[in-house]
N, C-alpha and C positions, 0 to 999 in steps of 0.2 A: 504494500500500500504506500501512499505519497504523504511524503509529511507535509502536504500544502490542502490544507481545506478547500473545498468547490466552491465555487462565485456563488453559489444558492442554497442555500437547506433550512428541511422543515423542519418540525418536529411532531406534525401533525401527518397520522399515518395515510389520509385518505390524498394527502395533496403528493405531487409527482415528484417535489423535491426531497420528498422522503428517502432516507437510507438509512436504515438498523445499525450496519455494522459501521460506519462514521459517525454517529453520535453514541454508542457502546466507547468510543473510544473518547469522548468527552471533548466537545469542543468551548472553547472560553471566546467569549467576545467582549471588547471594547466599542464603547459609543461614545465618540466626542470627548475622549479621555479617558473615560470612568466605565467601571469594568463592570456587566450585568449579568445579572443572575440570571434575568426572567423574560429572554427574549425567547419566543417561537418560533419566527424565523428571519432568515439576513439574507442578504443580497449586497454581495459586494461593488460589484460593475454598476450598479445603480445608487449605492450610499443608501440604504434604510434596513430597518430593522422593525420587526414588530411583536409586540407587547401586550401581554391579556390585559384589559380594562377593568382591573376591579374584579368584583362577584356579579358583573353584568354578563348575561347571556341572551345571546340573540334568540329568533324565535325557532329553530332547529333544535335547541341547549347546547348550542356550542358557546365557550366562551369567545365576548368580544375583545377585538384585539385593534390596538391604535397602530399607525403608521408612524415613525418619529425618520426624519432626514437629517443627513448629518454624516463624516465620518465612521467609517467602521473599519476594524481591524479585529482579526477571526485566527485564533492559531488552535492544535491539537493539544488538550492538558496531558497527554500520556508523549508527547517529544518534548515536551517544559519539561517533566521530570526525569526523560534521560540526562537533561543537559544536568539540572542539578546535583545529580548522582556524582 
């Protein structure tokens, strides 16, 4: 596998940027500096990231999720801690 994250991923299994085995491996993302916990999903080539709104759910029950624009920076937490080893 590549130690370079894909321009897109979900974490929402029904959407196509979905992939199991790249987020098993734990991916950290950066927005606008400050490092989040709680994104769904990113798109690098584009700069946005998106983020569950709350205990808001649309009329499906999915949760709603904002769009925020801005820098992003996406790396793998499992080659962060070769390097620290």
């Amino acid at each position: 596998m590549s130690d370079t994250p894909p321009d897109r991923l979900s974490l929402d299994p029904r959407s196509p940027h979905y992939d199991e085995a790249l987020i098993s491996r734990g991916v950290g993302v950066r927005f606008k500096g400050q490092e989040r916990t709680n994104v769904v999903e990113y798109c690098l080539s584009e700069g946005w990231i998106k983020v569950v709104a709350g205990k808001s759910l649309d009329r499906r029950g999915n949760p709603l999720t904002l769009t925020l624009k801005g820098p992003v920076e996406v790396w793998f937490e499992d080659v962060e801690n070769k390097t620290e080893d």
